[in-house]
Each structure stands twice: as structure tokens, then as C-alpha cells.
C-alpha positions as CSV (number, residue, x, y, z in Angstrom):
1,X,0.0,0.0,0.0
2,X,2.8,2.1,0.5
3,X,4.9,1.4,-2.0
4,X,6.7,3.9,-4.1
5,X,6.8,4.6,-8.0
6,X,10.3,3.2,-9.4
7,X,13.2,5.6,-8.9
8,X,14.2,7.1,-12.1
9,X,16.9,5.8,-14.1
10,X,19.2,8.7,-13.0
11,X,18.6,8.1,-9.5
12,X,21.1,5.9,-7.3
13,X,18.8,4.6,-4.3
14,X,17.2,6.1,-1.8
15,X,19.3,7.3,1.6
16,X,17.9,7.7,5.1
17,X,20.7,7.9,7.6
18,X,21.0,11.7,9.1
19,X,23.9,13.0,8.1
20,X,24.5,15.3,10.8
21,X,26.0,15.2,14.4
22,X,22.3,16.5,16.1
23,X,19.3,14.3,15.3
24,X,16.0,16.4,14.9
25,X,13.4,14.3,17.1
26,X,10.1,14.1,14.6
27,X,11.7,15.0,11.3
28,X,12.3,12.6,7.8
29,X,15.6,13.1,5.6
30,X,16.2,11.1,2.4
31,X,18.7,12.0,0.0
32,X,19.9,10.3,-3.1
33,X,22.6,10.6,-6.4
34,X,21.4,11.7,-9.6
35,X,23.3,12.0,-12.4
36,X,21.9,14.0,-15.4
37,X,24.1,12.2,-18.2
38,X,21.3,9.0,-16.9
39,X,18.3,10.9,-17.5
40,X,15.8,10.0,-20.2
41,X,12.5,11.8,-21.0
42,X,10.6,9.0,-19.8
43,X,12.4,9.5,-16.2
44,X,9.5,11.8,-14.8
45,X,6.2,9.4,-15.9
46,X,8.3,6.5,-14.6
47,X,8.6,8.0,-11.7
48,X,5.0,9.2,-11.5
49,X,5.9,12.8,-11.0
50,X,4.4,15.4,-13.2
51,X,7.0,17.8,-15.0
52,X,6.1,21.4,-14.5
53,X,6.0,24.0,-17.5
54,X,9.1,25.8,-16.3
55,X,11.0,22.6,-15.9
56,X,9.8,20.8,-18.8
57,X,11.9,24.1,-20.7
58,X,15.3,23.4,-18.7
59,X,17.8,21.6,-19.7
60,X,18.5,17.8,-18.7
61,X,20.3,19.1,-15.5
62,X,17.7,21.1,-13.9
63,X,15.1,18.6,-15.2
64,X,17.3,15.7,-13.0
65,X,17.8,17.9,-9.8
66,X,14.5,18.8,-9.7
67,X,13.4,15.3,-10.1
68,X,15.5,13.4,-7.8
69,X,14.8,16.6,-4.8
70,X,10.7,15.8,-5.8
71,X,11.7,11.8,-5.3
72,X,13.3,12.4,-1.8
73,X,10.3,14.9,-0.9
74,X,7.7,12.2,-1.8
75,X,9.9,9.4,0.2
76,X,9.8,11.5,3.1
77,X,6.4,12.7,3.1
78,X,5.4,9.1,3.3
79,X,7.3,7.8,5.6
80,X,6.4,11.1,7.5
81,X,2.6,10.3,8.2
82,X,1.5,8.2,5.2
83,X,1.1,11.7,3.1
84,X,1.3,10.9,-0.2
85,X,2.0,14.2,-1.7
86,X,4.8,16.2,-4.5
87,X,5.2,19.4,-3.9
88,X,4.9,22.1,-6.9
89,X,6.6,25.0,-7.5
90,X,5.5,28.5,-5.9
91,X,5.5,31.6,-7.8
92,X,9.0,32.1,-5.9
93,X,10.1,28.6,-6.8
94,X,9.7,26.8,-3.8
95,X,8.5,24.1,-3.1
96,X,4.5,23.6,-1.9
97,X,4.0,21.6,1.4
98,X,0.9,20.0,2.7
99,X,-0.6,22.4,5.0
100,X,0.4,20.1,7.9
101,X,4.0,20.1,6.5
102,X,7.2,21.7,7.3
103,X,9.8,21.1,5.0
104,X,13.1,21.7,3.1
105,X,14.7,19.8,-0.6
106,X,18.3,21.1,-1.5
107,X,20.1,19.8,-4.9
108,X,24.4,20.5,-5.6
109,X,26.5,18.4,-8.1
110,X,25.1,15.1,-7.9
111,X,23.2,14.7,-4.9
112,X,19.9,15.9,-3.4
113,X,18.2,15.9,-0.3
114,X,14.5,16.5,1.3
115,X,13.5,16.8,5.0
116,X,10.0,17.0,6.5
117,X,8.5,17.2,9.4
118,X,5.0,17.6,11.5
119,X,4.4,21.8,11.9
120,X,3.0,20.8,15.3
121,X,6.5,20.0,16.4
122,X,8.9,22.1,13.8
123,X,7.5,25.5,12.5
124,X,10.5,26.3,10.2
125,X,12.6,23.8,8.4
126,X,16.0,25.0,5.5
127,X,18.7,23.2,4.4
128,X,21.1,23.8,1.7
129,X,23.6,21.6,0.2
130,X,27.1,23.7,-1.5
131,X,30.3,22.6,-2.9
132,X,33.3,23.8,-1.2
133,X,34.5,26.6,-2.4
134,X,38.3,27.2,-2.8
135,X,40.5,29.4,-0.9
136,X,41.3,31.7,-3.2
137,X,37.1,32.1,-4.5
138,X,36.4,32.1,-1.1
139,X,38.6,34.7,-0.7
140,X,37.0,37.1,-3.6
141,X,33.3,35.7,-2.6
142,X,33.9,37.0,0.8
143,X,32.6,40.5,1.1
144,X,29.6,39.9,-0.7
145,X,28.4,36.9,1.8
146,X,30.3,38.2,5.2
147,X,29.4,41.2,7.3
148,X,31.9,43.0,8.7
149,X,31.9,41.5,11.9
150,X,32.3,38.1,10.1
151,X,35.2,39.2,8.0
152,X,36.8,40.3,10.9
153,X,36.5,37.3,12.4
154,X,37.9,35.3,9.1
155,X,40.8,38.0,9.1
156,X,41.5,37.3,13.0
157,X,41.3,33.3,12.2
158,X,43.6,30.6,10.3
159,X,43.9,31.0,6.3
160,X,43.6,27.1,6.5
161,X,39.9,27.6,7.5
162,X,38.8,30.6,4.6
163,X,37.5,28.4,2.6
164,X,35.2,25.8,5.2
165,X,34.3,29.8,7.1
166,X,32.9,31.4,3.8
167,X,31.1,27.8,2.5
168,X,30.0,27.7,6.0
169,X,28.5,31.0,6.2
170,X,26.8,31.0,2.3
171,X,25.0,27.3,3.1
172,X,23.9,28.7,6.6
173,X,22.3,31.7,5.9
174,X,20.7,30.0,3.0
175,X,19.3,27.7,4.7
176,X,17.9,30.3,7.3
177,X,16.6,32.0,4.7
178,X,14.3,28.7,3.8
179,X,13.2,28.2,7.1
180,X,12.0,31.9,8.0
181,X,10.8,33.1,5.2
182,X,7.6,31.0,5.0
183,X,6.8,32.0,8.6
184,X,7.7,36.0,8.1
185,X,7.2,36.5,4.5
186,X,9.9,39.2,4.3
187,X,12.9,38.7,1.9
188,X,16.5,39.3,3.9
189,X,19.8,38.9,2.4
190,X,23.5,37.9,3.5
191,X,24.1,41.2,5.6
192,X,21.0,41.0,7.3
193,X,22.2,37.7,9.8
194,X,25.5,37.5,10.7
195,X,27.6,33.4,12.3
196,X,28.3,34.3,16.2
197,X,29.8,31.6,16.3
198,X,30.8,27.9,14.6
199,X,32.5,24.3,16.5
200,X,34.0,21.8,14.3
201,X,31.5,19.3,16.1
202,X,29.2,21.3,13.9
203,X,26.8,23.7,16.0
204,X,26.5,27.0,14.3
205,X,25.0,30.3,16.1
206,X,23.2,33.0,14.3
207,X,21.9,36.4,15.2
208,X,19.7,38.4,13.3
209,X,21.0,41.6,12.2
210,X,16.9,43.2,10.8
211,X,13.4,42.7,12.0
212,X,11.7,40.5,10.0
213,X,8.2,40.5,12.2
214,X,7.7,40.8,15.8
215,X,8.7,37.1,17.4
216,X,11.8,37.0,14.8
217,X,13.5,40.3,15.7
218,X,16.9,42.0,15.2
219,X,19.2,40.8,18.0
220,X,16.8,37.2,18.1
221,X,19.7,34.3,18.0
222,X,19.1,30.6,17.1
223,X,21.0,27.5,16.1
224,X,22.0,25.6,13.5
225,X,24.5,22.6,12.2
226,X,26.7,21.4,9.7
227,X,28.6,18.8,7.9
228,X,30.6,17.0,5.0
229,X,27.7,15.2,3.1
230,X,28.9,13.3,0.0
231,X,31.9,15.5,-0.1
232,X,29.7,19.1,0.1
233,X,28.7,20.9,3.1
234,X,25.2,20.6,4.1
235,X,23.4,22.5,6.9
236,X,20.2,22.9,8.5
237,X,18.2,25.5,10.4
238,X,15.2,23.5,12.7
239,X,12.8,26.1,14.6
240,X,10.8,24.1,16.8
241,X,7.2,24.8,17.1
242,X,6.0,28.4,19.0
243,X,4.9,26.7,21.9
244,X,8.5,24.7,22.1
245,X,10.4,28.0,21.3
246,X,12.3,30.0,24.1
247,X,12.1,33.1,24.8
248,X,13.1,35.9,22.4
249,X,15.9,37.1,23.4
């Protein structure tokens, strides 16, 4: 009864270990390899997943990152609660959940990932999944993703760790980005959150730096984590439902 559709010929099977050092009590991950040279037309009815407009006009890549983030989503939602479910495109191209639904899909250089969980227990789900980038890109990349306070801190820190800050910093905020924005509905950018502070154990704290709506205020701080996935650093930002939140601080 709750079988899934056949995985796409340019899908490697489905993944459900958590990848990172903090499990999230409540919440689904899968994640899988695709590989766009491996993708054929038929991929998407084989799958049972219907290609959207916009995506049906991309190239093979887009078409197979899409696709394999949209297999991982349906996995999760049904091992989740039984819901089976795809979600669409929004008019800001991200994905639609079940009302019922938090949730997250991320897609980088082979390899995509979705997580899910019950709104009851996590209002806010992101995650974002980013090649390293080198030292010297890092380098250039770095005053359009740090604040000031951030560059300082890369400046006051070891050149060894430039590149894993700046990767660090881009995947983070990115992945706060897709876990606020559903709940405030305000676009905010790279200077408007700034990394307090980051463990090689993989905690991450972030402060932001704008009001976005009353509960998720300038100077509001909240946690996050990291680590090497598939040679790629993925993290995640979890907010906990309101009535499990502390208070703002």
C-alpha cells in the first residue's frame, strides 16, 4: 500500500541515515545521487511525478535535480505520516507543502536531499547543500556573503579555515533563509544575519542583524549545524514549534 513509483533511471537509491551530528526528534531526511548524463525523457512518468512547465523548458540538469529533490520529498512525506504528496513550484520557486507540513529539498553536483516534518513540532525547516569553495574564491566571494563583523573574524582566524568559514557562512544563511521566510514573508539577504559563532563538532549560532516581524527580531539568535555530506557541506536550520520555542531574546 505504501509502496513507491520506481526511482528514475538517473537516481542511485534512496538514503535515510541523518547526516549530521544532532538528530532532529520528529523529522524525515532522504537523500539520493542523480546524475543528469542518466536521465531520459521518460524519467518523470516512470517516476510518477508530473513535470512542471518551467521545468519541462530546462535543460537535462535542472530537469534531473528537480526530479530526484521531488523523489526524496515524496519518500519523506510518506514515511512522515503516510502523506502521499509532490510538492509544486511556488511563484517564488519553492516548493508547496501539505498544510500540515514543514519542509526543506536542496540539490548540488550530484546529490539531493529532502526533509519533512509535522508543523506541530517544527514550525520552520531549510537546508542547503554547497560545494566547497576554494580558498582563493572564497577569498573574492567574501565581502559579498560576510558582514563586517564576520570578516573580521575570518581575518583574525587561520587562512587554513577561509575556505570551510565562507562555505560555511553561504550554506547557513541560506538555509535560514528557507526556514523563515515561510513563517515571516519578508525577503532578507546575507548582511542581514550575521555566524556568532561555529564548533568543528558542527553547532553554528546565528543572530539576526533586521526585523523581520515581531517574534523573529533583530538581535533574536538561534541555532543551527553542519557537515561534510557526500563531499559538500550541508546545513540545516530547525525552529521548533512556538509553543517549544524560548524566549526571544
Amino acid at each position: 500500500m505504501n509502496r513507491l513509483p520506481a526511482l528514475p533511471a538517473c537516481c542511485t537509491p534512496l538514503r535515510d541515515e541523518w547526516p549530521l551530528p544532532q538528530a532532529l526528534p520528529g523529522c524525515v531526511w532522504f537523500s539520493t545521487g542523480f546524475n543528469p548524463a542518466q536521465f531520459t525523457p521518460d524519467d518523470f512518468a516512470r517516476s510518477a511525478i508530473e513535470i512542471p512547465a518551467s521545468i519541462q523548458r530546462s535543460v537535462a540538469k535542472r530537469q534531473t535535480e528537480f526530479l530526484a529533490g521531488r523523489v526524496c520529498a515524496r519518500a519523506a512525506l510518506l514515511q512522515l505520516d503516510g502523506t502521499r504528496a509532490i510538492p509544486p513550484i511556488g511563484e517564488d520557486r519553492a516548493p508547496i507543502w501539505p498544510a500540515h507540513i514543514s519542509g526543506a529539498i536542496t540539490h548540488s553536483h550530484g546529490t539531493a536531499a529532502a526533509i519533512v516534518a509535522l508543523k506541530s513540532e517544527w514550525q520552520g525547516l531549510g537546508m542547503d547543500l554547497e560545494n566547497m569553495l576554494s580558498t582563493e574564491r572564497a577569498q573574492r566571494l567574501a565581502r559579498e556573503i560576510l558582514t563586517p563583523d564576520e570578516l573580521q573574524a575570518m581575518a583574525d582566524g587561520s587562512v587554513e579555515d577561509i575556505s570551510l568559514l565562507v562555505t560555511l557562512t553561504f550554506s547557513v544563511k541560506e538555509s535560514l533563509f528557507k526556514a523563515l521566510f515561510p513563517l515571516v514573508q519578508k525577503r532578507f539577504y546575507f548582511e542581514h544575519a550575521q555566524v556568532l559563532s561555529w564548533t568543528r563538532e558542527g553547532h553554528v549560532r546565528l543572530r539576526l542583524l533586521t526585523d523581520l516581524s515581531p517574534e523573529w527580531h533583530e538581535g533574536r539568535e538561534l541555532d543551527a549545524q553542519f557537515g561534510l555530506y557526500q563531499g559538500q557541506l550541508l546545513s540545516v536550520v530547525a525552529i521548533r514549534a512556538a509553543h517549544d520555542l524560548p524566549p526571544c531574546r
